[in-house]
C-alpha positions in Angstrom: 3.1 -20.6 -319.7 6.1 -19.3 -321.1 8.8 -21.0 -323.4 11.9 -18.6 -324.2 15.4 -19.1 -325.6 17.7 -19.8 -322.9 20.8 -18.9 -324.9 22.0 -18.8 -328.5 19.7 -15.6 -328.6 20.6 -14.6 -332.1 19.6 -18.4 -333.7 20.2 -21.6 -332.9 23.6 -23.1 -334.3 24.5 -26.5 -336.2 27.0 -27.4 -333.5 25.8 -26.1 -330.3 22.7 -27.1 -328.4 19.1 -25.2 -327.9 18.3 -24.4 -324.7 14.5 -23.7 -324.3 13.3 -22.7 -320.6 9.7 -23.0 -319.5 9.3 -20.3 -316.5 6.1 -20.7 -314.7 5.9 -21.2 -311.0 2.4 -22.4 -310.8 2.3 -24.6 -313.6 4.0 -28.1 -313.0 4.7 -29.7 -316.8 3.9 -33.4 -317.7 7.7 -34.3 -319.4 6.4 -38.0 -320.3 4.0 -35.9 -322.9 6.7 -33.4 -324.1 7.0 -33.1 -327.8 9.7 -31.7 -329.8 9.9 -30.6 -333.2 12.0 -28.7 -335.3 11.1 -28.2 -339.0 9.0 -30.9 -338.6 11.0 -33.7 -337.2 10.4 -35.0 -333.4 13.5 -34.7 -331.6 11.6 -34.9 -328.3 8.5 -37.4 -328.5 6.3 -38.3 -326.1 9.5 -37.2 -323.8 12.0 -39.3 -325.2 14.6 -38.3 -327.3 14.6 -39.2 -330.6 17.5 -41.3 -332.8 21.0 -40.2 -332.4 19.5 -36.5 -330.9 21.5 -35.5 -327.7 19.2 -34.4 -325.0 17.6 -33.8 -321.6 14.7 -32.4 -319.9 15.8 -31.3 -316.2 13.7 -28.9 -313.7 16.1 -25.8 -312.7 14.9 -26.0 -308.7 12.6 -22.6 -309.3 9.5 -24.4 -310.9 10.7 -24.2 -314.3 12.0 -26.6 -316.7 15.4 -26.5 -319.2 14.8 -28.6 -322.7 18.2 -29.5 -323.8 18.4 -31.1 -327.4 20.8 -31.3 -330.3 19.3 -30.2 -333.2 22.6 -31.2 -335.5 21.7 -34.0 -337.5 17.8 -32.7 -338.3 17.9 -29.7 -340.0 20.5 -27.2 -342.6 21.0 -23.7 -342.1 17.9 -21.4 -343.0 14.9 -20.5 -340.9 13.9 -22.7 -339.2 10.8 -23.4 -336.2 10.7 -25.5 -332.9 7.3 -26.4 -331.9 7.0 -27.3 -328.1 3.9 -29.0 -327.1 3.5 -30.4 -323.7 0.3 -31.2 -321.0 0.6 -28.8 -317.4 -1.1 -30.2 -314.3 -4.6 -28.6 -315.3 -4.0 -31.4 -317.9 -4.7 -28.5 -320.9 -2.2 -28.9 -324.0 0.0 -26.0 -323.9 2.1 -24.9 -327.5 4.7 -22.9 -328.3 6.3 -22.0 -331.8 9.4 -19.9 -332.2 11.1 -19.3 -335.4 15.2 -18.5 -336.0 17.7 -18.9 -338.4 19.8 -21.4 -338.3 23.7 -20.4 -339.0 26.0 -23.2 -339.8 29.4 -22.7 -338.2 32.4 -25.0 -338.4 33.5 -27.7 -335.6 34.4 -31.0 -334.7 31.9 -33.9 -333.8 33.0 -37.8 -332.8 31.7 -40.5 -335.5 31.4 -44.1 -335.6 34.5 -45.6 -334.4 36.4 -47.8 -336.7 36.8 -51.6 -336.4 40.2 -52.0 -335.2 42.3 -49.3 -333.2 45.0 -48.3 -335.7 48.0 -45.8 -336.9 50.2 -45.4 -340.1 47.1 -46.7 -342.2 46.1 -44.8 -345.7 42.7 -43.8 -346.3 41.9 -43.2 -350.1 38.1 -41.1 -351.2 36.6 -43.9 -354.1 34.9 -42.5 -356.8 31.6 -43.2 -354.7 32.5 -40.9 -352.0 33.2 -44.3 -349.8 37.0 -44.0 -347.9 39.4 -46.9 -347.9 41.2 -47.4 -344.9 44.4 -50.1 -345.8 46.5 -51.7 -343.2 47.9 -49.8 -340.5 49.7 -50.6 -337.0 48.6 -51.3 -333.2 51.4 -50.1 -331.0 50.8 -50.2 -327.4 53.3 -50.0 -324.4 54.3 -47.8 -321.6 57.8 -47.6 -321.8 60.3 -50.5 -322.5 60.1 -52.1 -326.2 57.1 -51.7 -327.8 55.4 -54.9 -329.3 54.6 -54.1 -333.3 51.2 -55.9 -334.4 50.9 -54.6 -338.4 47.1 -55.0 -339.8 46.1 -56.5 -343.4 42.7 -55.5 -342.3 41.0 -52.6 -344.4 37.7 -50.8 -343.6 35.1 -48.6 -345.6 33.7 -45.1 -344.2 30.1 -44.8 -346.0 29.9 -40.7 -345.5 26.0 -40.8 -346.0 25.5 -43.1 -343.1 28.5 -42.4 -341.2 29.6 -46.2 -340.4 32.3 -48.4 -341.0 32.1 -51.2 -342.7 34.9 -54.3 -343.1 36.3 -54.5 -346.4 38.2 -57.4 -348.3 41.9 -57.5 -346.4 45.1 -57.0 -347.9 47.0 -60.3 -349.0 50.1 -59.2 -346.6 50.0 -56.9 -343.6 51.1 -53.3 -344.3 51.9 -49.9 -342.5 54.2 -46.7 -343.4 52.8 -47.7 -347.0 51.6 -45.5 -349.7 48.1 -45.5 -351.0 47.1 -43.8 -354.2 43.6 -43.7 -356.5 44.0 -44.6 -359.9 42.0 -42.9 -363.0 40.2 -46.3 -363.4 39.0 -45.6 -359.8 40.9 -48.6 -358.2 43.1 -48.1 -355.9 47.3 -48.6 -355.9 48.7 -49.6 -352.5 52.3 -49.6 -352.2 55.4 -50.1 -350.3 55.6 -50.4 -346.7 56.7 -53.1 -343.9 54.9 -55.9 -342.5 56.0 -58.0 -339.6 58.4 -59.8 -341.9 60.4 -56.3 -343.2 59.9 -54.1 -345.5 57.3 -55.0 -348.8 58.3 -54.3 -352.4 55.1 -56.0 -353.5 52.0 -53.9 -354.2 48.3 -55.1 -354.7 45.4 -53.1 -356.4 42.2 -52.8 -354.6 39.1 -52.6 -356.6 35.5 -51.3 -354.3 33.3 -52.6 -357.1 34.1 -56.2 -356.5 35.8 -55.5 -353.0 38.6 -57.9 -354.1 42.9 -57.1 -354.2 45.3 -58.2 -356.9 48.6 -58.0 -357.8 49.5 -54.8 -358.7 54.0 -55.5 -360.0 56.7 -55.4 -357.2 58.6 -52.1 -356.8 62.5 -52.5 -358.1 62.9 -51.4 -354.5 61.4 -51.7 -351.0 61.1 -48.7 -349.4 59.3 -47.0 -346.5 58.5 -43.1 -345.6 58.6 -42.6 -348.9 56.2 -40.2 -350.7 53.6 -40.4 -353.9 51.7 -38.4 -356.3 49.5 -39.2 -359.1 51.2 -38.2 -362.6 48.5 -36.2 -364.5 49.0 -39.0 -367.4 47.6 -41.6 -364.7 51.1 -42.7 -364.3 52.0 -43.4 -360.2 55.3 -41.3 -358.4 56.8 -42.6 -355.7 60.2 -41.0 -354.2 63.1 -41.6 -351.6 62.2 -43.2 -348.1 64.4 -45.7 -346.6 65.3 -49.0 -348.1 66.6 -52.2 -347.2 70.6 -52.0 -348.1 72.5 -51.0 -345.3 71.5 -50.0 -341.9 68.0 -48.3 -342.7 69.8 -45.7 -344.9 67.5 -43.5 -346.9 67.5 -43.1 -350.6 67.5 -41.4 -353.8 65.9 -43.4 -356.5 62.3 -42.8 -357.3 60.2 -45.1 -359.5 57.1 -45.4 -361.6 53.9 -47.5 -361.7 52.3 -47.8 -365.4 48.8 -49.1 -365.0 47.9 -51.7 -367.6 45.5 -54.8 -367.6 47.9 -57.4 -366.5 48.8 -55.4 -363.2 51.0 -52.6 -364.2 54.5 -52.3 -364.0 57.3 -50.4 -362.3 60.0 -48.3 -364.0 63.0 -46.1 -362.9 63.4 -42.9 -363.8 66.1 -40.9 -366.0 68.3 -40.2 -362.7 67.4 -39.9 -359.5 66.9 -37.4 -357.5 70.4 -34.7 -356.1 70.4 -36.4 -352.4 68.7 -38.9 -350.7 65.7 -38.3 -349.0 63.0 -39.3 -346.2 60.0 -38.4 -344.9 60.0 -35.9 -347.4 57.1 -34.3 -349.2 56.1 -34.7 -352.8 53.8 -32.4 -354.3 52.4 -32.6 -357.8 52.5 -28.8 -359.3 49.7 -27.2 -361.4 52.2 -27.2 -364.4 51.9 -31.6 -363.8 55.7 -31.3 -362.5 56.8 -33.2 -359.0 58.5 -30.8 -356.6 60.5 -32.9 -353.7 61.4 -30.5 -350.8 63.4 -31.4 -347.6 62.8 -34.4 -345.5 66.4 -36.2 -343.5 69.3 -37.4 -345.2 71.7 -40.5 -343.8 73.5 -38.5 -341.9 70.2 -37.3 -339.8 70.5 -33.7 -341.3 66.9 -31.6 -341.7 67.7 -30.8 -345.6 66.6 -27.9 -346.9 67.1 -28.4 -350.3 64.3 -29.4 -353.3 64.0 -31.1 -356.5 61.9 -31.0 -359.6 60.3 -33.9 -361.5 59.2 -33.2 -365.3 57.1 -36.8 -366.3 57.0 -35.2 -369.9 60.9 -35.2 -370.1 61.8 -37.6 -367.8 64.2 -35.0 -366.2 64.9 -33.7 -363.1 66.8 -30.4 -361.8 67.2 -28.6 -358.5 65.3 -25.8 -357.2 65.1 -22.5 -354.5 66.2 -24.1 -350.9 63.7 -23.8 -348.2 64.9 -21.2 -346.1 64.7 -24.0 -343.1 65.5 -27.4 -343.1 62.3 -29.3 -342.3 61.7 -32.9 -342.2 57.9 -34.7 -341.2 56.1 -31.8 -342.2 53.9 -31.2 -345.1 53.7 -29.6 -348.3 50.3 -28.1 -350.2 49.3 -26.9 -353.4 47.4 -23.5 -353.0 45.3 -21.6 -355.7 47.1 -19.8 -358.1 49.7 -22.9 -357.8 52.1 -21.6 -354.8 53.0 -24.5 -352.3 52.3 -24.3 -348.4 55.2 -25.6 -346.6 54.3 -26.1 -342.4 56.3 -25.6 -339.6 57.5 -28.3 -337.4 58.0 -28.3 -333.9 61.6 -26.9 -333.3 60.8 -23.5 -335.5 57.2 -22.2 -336.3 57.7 -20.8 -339.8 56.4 -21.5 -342.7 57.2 -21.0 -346.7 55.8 -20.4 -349.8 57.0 -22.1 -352.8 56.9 -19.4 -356.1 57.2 -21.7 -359.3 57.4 -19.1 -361.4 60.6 -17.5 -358.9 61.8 -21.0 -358.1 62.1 -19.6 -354.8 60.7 -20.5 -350.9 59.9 -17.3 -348.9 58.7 -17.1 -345.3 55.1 -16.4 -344.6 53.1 -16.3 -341.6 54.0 -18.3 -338.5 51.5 -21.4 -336.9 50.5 -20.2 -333.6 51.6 -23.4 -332.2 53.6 -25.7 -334.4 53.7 -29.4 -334.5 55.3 -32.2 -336.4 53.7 -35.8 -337.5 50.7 -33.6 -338.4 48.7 -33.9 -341.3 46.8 -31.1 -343.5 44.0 -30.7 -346.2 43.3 -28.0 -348.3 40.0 -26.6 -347.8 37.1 -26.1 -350.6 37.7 -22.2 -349.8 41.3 -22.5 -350.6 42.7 -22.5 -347.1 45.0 -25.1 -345.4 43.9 -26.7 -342.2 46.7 -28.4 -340.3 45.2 -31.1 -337.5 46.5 -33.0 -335.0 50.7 -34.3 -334.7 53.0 -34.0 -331.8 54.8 -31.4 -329.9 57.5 -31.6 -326.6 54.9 -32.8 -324.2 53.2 -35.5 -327.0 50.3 -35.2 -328.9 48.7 -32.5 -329.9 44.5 -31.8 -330.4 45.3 -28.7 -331.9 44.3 -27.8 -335.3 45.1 -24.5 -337.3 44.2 -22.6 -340.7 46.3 -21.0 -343.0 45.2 -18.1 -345.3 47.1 -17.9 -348.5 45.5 -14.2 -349.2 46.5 -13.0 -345.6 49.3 -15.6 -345.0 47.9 -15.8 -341.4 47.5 -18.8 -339.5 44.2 -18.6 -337.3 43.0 -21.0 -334.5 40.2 -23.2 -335.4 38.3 -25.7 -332.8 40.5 -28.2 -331.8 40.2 -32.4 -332.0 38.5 -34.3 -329.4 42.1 -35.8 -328.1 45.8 -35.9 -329.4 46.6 -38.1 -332.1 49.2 -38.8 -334.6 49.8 -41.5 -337.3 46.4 -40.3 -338.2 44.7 -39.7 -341.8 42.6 -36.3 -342.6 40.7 -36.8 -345.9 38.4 -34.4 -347.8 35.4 -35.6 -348.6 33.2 -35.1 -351.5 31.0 -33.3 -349.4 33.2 -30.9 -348.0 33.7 -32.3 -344.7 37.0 -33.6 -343.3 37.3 -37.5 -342.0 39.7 -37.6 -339.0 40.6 -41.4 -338.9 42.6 -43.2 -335.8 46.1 -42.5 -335.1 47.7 -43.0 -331.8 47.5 -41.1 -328.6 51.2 -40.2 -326.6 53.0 -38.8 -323.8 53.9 -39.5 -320.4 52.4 -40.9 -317.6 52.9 -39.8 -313.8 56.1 -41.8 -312.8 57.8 -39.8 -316.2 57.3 -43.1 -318.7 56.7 -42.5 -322.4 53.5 -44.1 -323.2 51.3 -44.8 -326.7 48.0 -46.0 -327.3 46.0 -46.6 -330.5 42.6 -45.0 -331.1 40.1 -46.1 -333.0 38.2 -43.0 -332.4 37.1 -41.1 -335.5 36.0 -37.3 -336.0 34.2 -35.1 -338.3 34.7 -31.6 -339.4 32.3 -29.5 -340.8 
């Protein structure tokens, strides 16, 4: 008898299957007695697949037999051994070892799915590792209005286990709000709109007693707006739109001080030189706030950029992005350059300079997108995932290379989404969590649908 590698010749990797082939004509194998083992650990026993383990045992119609198993969740990369033991028709125990090494490469896999389908939620790391998800939308139609159900509901990722878990709800339903940790390691949720308009209250969230308070009440309500934690534990929030007038954006930008009776909120010397949203704002390695394009109330893509200093309370103007972009996102890089993305009328990108106060074009994404997110990677890099292009949403994801400035391909998301959250996590893998899935059916109808479908990179 005669066990071989199948495919995957040169080892066996963390994301693929193993594919071992018994090839022996006169020898008919007992699969109720198959065993499985790699490193140890039964991922066949007694021919049933073990836990969470994809796999199959199937004949291939010549009198030999194809093992299938997923060997992802049982062992790291190293050497590594399957032991195959199994009974023939002669009923004699037959064994085979063979020993590789295991190379971990990088990919996508589907986790557990989150409680409730949901888009324009937060999701916040906790000093435990855990991930907040706050509040969020469901938005369902195909074409006409859509109906607009916003959540209060919050859920926890545990990243050892990979489950969700409910968590203590928000005192008002939320979405398009801001979510930021705060050095004591509870979390600041702020701004947004619930069912009732937009929310200038905020509540704290703290994951030791699972319990919200109040956290103060912006000077102004305000959605689409963007935040940054202030290296002095001070909280930054900028622009969006507010409630005076006809859903005009804005220019003010406020403060949250954390204190033991709930904080308070403060507005800053001046605001900033136009108004501004969906915007980014990206805290600098010199601790200043750098404000860069985003739509103006006349629907304008503005190219323009502002500085925030916390120590002086100032502001002043900066470099222009060479393109006006608005929806996109901004990331620190080492060395403290800024990534700027492309969105989906122009593919190029920029490089913030702090030290030139200038924005220069770098490499072009292969295919850009707008509404998508990105994460800097522990290596450095940038990975943009998911958003939405002409025809709807997009699975793609990209990488950028700040030493290069080249923008490579990497594997792509199980399905479309935007209004999603991609979070780091303190293991180095990125959390993909819900969004909502668009485009347009066959009679030509725009159509969206909320996932509650959640993904894993590593």
């Amino acid at each position: 008898m005669n066990f071989a590698p199948a495919a995957n010749s040169e080892g066996i990797w963390l994301d693929s299957n193993v594919y071992l082939e018994v090839d022996d004509p006169e020898t008919i194998i007992d699969l109720s007695s198959l065993d499985v083992r790699i490193n140890g650990i039964y991922v066949v026993q007694s021919g049933v697949i073990q836990g969470n383990n994809i796999g199959s045992v199937t004949a291939d119609g010549t009198g030999g037999y194809n093992v299938q198993i997923n060997p992802a969740l049982n062992f790291a990369p190293g050497l590594a051994t399957v032991n195959i033991d199994v009974l023939n028709n002669d009923e004699n125990p037959l064994s085979y070892a063979y020993s590789f090494t295991c190379s971990a490469t990088s990919g996508w896999s589907i986790t557990d799915s989150l409680g409730l389908a949901r888009s324009g939620h937060t999701a916040t790391v906790l000093n435990d590792g855990r991930v907040l998800i706050a509040g969020g939308r469901e938005l369902y139609f195909t074409g006409g209005p859509p109906p607009f159900v916003v959540y209060d509901s919050c859920e926890i990722f545990d990243p050892v286990a990979n489950t969700w878990s409910a968590a203590a709800s928000l005192s008002a339903p939320r979405t398009y709000h801001q979510a930021v940790l705060l050095n004591d390691g509870t979390v600041l949720v702020m701004a947004g709109v619930g069912e009732m308009g937009m929310i200038a209250e905020c509540e704290i969230y703290d994951p030791v007693m699972d319990t919200w308070s109040v956290g103060g009440s912006l000077n102004e309500a305000r959605i689409w707006s963007s935040s940054v934690l202030l290296n002095d534990g001070r909280v930054f929030i900028s622009g969006g739109v507010g409630v005076e007038g006809p859903w005009l954006a804005m220019s003010s930008v406020e403060i949250y001080t954390p204190s033991a009776m709930g904080g308070y909120w403060s507005n800053t010397h001046g605001n900033m030189s136009i108004e501004r949203e969906e915007h980014t704002a990206t805290l600098m390695a010199d601790g200043r706030v750098l404000m860069a394009g985003g739509n103006d109330n006349m629907q304008n893509y503005l190219s323009s950029c502002d500085i925030y200093d916390p120590v002086s309370n100032s502001w002043s103007t900066t470099g222009n992005l060479n393109i006006g972009k608005w929806i996109f996102t901004t990331t620190l890089l080492p060395g403290g350059k800024l990534l700027a993305t492309a969105v989906e009328q122009w593919d190029e990108c920029e490089v913030y300079d702090p030290g030139t106060d200038s924005w220069s074009i770098t490499g072009a994404m292969n295919e850009p997108t707008s509404w998508a997110e990105a994460v800097s990677l522990p290596d450095g890099k940038v990975m943009v995932v998911g958003g939405s292009s002409y025809v709807g949403t997009e699975p793609r994801c990209e990488i950028y290379d700040p030493i290069s400035g080249t923008w490579t391909d990497a594997e792509s998301l199980s399905q479309g989404r935007v209004g999603h959250t991609v979070t780091l996590l303190n293991d180095g893998r990125l959390l993909v969590v819900g969004g909502e899935y668009t485009g347009y059916d066959e009679f030509g109808d725009y159509f969206t649908s909320p996932l509650d479908s959640c993904e894993i990179y590593e």
